[in-house]
TIGU-155311 format. One line per 10 residues: number of its first residue (from 1); their letters; for each residue x, y, z of N, C-alpha, C. Coordinates in pm, whole numbers, plus 50000, padded with zeros to 5 digits. Atoms other than C-alpha are relative to their C-alpha. Layout:
NUM = A = X:Y:Z:X:Y:Z:X:Y:Z; ...
END
This chain:
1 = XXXXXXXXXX = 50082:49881:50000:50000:50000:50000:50086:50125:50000; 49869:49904:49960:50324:50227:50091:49991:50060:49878; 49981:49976:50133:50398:50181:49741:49924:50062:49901; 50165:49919:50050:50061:50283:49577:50052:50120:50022; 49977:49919:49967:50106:50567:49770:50087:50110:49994; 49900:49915:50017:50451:50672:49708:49976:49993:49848; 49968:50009:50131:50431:50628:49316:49865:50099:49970; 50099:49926:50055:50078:50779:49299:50052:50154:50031; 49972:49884:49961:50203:51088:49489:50113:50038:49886; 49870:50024:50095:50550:51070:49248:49892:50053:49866
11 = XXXXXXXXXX = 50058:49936:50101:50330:51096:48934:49937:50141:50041; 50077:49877:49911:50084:51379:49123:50125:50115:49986; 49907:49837:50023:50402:51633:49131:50091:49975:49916; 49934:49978:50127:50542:51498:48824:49905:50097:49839; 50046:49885:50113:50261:51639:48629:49952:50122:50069; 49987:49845:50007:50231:51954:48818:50082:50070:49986; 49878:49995:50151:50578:52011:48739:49943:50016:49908; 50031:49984:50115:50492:51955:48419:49919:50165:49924; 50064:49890:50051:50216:52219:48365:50030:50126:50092; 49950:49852:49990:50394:52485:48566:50113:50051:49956
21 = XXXXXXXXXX = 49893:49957:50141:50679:52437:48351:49960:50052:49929; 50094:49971:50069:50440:52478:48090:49942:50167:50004; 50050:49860:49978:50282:52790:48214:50030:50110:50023; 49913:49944:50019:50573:52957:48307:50114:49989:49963; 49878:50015:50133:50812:52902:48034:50002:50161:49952; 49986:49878:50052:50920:53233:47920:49967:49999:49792; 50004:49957:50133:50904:53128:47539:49820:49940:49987; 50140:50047:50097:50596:53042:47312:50006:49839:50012; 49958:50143:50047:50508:52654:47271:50073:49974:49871; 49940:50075:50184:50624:52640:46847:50156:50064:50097
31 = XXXXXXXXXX = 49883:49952:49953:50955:52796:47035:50081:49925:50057; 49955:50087:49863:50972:52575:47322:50061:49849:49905; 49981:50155:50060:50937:52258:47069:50142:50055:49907; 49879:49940:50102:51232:52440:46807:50115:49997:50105; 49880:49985:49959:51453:52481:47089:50010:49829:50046; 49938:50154:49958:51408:52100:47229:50067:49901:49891; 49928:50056:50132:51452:51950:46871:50108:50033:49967; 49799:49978:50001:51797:52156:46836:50073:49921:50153; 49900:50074:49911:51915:52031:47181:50013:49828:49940; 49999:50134:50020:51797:51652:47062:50096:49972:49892
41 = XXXXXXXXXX = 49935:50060:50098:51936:51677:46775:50154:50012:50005; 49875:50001:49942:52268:51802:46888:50043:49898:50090; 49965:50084:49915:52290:51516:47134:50010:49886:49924; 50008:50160:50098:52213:51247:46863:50121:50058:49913; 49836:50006:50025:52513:51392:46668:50117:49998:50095; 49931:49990:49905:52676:51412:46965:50084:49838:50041; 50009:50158:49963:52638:51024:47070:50072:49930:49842; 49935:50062:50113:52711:50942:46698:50096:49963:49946; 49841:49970:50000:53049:51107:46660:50065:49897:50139; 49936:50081:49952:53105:50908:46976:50003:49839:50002
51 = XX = 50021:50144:50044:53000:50555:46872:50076:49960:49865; 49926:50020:50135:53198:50604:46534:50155:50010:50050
END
């Protein structure tokens, strides 16, 4: 039951996190998604150059 408890709570302030990230993010969402796709994609060349 502990467990229940600790994991339900765990999700519970993982998505409010979430939407106060969300709400106070200083950029726009089309912004927010443009800047995560350059970090991703910089990390997948990143990982690449080091697997080669």
């Amino acid at each position: 039951m502990r467990t229940i408890s600790f994991l339900s709570g765990a999700l519970c302030g993982a998505a409010v996190g979430a939407v106060a990230i969300l709400l106070l993010a200083p950029t726009s969402g089309s912004e927010m998604r443009k800047s995560v796709m350059v970090k991703v994609d910089h990390i997948i060349d990143r990982e690449r150059k080091n697997t080669s």
